[in-house]
Every structure is written in structure tokens, then in C-alpha cells.
C-alpha positions as CSV (number, residue, x, y, z in Angstrom):
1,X,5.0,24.5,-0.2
2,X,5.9,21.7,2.1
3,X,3.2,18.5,1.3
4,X,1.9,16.4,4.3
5,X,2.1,13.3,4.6
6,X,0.2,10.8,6.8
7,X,2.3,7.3,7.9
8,X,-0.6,5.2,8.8
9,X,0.3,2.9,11.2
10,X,1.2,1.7,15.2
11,X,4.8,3.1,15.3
12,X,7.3,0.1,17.2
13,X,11.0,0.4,17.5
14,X,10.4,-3.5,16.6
15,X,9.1,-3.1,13.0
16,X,12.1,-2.8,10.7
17,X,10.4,-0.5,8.2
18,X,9.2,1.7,10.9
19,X,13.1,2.6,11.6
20,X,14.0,3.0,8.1
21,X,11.1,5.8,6.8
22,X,11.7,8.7,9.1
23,X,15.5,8.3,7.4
24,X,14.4,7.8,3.5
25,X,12.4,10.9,3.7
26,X,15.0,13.0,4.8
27,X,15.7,15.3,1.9
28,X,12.2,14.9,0.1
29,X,10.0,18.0,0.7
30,X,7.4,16.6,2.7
31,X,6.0,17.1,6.4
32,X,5.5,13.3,8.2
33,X,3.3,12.3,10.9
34,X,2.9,8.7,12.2
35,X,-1.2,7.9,12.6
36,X,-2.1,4.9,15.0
37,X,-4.9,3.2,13.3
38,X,-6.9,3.7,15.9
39,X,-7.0,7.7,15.2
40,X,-7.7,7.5,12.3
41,X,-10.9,9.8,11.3
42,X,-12.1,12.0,9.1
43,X,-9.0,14.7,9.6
44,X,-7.0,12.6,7.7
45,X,-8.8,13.7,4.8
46,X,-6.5,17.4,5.0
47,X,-3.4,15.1,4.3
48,X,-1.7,15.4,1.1
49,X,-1.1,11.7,0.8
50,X,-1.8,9.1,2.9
51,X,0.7,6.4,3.4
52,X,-0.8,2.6,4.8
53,X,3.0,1.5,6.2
54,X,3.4,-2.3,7.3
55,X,3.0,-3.7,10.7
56,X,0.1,-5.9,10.6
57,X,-1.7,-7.0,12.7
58,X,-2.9,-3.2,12.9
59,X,-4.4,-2.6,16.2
60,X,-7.3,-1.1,14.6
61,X,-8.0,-2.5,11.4
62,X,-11.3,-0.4,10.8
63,X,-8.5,2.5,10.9
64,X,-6.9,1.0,8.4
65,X,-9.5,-0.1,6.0
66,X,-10.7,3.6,6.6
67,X,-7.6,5.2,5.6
68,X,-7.7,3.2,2.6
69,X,-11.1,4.4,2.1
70,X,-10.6,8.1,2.5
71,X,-7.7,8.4,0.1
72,X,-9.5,6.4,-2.7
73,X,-12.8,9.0,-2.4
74,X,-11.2,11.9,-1.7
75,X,-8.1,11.2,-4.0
76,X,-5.6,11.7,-1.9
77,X,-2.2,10.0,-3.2
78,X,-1.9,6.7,-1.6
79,X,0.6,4.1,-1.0
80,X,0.4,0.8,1.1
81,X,3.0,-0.9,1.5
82,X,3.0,-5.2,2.8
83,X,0.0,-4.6,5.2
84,X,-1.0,-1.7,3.5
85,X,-1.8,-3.6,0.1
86,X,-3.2,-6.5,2.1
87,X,-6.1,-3.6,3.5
88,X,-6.3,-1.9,0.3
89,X,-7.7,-5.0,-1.1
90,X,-9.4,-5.4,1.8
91,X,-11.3,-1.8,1.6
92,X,-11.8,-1.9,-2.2
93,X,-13.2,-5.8,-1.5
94,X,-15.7,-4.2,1.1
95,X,-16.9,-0.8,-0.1
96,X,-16.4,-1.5,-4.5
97,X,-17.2,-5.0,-4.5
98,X,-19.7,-5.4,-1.7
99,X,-18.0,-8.2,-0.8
100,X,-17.9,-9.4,3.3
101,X,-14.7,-10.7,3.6
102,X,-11.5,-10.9,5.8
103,X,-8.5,-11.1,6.8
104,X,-6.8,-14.7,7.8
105,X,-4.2,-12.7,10.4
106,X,-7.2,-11.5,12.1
107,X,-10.0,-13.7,11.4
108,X,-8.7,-17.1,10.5
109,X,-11.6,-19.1,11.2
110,X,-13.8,-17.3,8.5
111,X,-15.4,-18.6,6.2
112,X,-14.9,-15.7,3.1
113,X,-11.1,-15.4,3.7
114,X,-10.0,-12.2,1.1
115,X,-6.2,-12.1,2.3
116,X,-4.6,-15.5,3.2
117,X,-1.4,-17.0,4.1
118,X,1.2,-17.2,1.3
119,X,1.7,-20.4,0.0
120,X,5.5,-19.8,0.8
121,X,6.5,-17.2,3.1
122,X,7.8,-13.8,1.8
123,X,9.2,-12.9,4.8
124,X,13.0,-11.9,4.7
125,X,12.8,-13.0,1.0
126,X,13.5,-11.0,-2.3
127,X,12.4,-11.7,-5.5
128,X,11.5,-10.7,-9.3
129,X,8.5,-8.4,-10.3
130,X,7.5,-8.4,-13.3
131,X,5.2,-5.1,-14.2
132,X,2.9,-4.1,-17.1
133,X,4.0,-1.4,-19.5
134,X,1.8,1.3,-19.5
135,X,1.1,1.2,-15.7
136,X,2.4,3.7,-13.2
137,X,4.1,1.0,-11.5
138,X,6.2,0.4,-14.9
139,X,6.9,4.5,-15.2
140,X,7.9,4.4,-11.8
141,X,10.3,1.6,-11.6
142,X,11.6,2.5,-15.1
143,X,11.9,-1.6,-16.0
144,X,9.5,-4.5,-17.3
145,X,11.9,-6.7,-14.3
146,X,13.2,-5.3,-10.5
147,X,14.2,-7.1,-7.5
148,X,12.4,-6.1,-4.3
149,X,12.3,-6.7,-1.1
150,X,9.8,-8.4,1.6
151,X,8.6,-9.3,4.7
152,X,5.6,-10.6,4.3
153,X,3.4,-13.9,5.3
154,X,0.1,-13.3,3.6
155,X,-1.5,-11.9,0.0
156,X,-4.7,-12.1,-1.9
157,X,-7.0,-15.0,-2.3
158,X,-6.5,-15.9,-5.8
159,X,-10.5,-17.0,-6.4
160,X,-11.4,-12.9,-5.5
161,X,-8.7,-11.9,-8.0
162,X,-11.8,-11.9,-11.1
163,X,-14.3,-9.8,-9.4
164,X,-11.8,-6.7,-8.1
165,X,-10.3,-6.6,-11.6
166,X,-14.2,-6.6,-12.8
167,X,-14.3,-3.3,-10.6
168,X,-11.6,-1.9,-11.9
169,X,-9.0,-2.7,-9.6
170,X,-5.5,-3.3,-11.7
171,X,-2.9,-5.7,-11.2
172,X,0.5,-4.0,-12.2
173,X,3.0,-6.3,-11.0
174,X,3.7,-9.8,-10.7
175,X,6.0,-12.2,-9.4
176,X,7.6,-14.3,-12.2
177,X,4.8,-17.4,-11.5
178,X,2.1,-14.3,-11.9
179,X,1.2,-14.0,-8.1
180,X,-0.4,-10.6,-7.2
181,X,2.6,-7.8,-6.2
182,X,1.3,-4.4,-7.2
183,X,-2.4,-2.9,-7.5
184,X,-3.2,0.6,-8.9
185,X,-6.1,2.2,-10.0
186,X,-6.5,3.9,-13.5
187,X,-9.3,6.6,-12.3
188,X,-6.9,7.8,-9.3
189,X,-4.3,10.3,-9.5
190,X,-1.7,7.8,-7.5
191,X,-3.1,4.9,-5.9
192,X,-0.8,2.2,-4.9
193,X,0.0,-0.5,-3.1
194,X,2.9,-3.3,-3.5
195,X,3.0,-6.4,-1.5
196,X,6.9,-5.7,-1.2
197,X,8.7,-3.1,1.0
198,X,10.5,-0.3,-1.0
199,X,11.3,1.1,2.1
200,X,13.9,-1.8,2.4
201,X,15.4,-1.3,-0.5
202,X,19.4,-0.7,-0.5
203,X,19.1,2.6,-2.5
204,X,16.9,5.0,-0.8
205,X,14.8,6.7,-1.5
206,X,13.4,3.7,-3.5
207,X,11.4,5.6,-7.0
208,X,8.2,4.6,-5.8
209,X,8.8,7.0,-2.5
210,X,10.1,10.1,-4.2
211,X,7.0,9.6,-6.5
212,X,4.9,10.1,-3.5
213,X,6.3,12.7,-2.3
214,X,5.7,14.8,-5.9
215,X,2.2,13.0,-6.3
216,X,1.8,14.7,-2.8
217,X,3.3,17.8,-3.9
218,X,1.2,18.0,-6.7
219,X,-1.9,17.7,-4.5
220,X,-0.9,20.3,-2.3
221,X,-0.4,22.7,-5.1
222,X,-4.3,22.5,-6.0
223,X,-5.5,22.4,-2.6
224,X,-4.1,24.9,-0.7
């Protein structure tokens, strides 16, 4: 049975990334269609995983957040990916946390900024991650240390870090200073989001796709 999987975000030719998914999945048994965050709805909740791609500013970031949303509840395997992570903290933030916060890309001027700009720009960078044994992040990756790829400006607010871990959010990944680079969550069947690309990795598919694709296999299996 082929899985489907949702690619949520505003498709551009311009978005590096955006080019470089349709060809890593080629080979893994899996259906894609691209979602504008602006469609987003309630119909994404018959996908077999939901994947949050980058290219923020999302011209919808409700549709985004929502996204997030409906494959935490419904547990739906997730990914995000850059942006994605950026509005998976955002959604678990909001709708965990009861927190009112934003984002500095869209909001700058607010006061309760959740995602901010990056001390020093990730963007075209790569560096270490360091990851927790016993997380799916380190099963995934197969190593305490891997080199990954970026493109990315802003990441989490380090004085909100307390109260998502609190509510069981789990930091699985760090950079080798202990910045913020993966998130999972222990009572999901596969929920996570990296701050880095795997989707520009040189070897592809990167482990943390093909993972998807048989977390989203697996979830077809029981639902259909």
C-alpha cells in the first residue's frame, strides 16, 4: 500500500529545498502532494504523514500552525523541517502551553517573541549536532555527532525553552554550544522537527526521510 504524504508548504522554483524533495523521494513508496498553507483544513487529517517543509515566511501561518496541530492530535507522523520546527514550537507554544506568542519574521514588533533571529545566521552554514541517546533522533541518525546542513535565520527563544520541556516537549539535538536543533515528542508515534535541512544533505535520501516514509507506511497499514 502506497502511504500519502502531505508537503506543507507554498511551492517556489526559488526555494532550494523545494527542488530537491520531489527528487529524494523518488524510490521511497510514498504518494506526495505539495499543500499551500493557505489550504490547509481539516482533510489533511486523511494524510499519512504530514510534512511542515521550509519556506518561511508561510503565506498563511495559521495553515501552518494548523498543520502542526492536526498531526500532533490526530498522530499523524510529522516532520518540519527549518520553518517547519520554527511553527512546531510555535503550535505546541500556543495550543500545550497556552502561551500567546510569535514569530519575529512575521511579528517583529511583539512583545512575547517565541521564535527569534539567530544570534548568528544559519543560513548556507553547516554544522555539528550533537543528539541524546535514547531519542528517535539518535536511532535515526545512528551517531551521538552528524554534520547537517542549513539555511536558516531564526530559532527558539531561549527564556520559553523551560516551560515547553515542562510540557513535555523534548529537545533531542543540539549544536555543540547546546542551542536548540531537534524536538520530538515521547507520547507520538513520530513527531519531529530539526532546525536543519536533511533535504540538503549530499546523500539522499537523508535517514531521517526514509524514516518518514516507513513511520508513514506504518500508519497507513492501521488505517486503511
Amino acid at each position: 500500500m502506497t502511504a500519502r504524504l502531505a508537503l506543507v508548504g507554498d511551492r517556489s522554483a526559488a526555494v532550494r529545498s523545494h527542488t530537491r524533495i520531489p527528487l529524494l523521494l523518488q524510490g521511497l513508496d510514498l504518494d506526495a502532494y505539495w499543500i499551500p498553507t493557505e489550504d490547509v483544513d481539516e482533510e489533511l487529517a486523511g494524510f499519512d504523514a504530514i510534512w511542515l517543509v521550509p519556506g518561511s515566511p508561510y503565506r498563511s501561518e495559521a495553515g501552518a500552525v494548523q498543520a502542526v496541530r492536526i498531526a500532533r492530535e490526530r498522530r499523524i507522523p510529522f516532520l518540519g523541517t527549518c520553518g517547519g520546527l520554527q511553527h512546531a514550537l510555535l503550535e505546541f507554544a500556543r495550543n500545550v502551553c497556552g502561551l500567546d506568542v510569535h514569530h519575529g519574521e512575521t511579528t517583529p514588533d511583539a512583545d512575547d517573541l517565541l521564535i527569534v533571529p539567530l544570534t548568528c545566521s544559519l543560513v548556507g552554514h553547516e554544522g555539528t549536532i550533537v543528539t541524546t541517546p535514547d531519542s528517535l533522533a539518535h536511532r535515526i541518525l545512528g551517531a551521538v555527532r552528524t554534520v547537517e546542513r542549513y539555511h536558516c535565520a531564526y530559532g527558539l527563544s531561549e527564556k520559553y525553552l523551560q516551560p515547553l520541556q515542562l510540557h513535555g516537549l523534548r529537545v533531542t539535538g543540539t549544536d555543540e554550544e547546546g542551542q536548540l536543533r531537534i524536538v520530538e515528542l515521547d507520547d507520538h508515534p513520530f513527531f519531529l522537527a530539526t532546525l536543519f535541512q536533511p533535504e540538503l544533505a549530499e546523500t539522499q535520501p537523508h535517514p531521517i526521510v526514509k524514516m518518514l516514509a516507513i513511520a508513514a507506511q506504518e500508519h497507513a497499514t492501521v488505517v486503511r
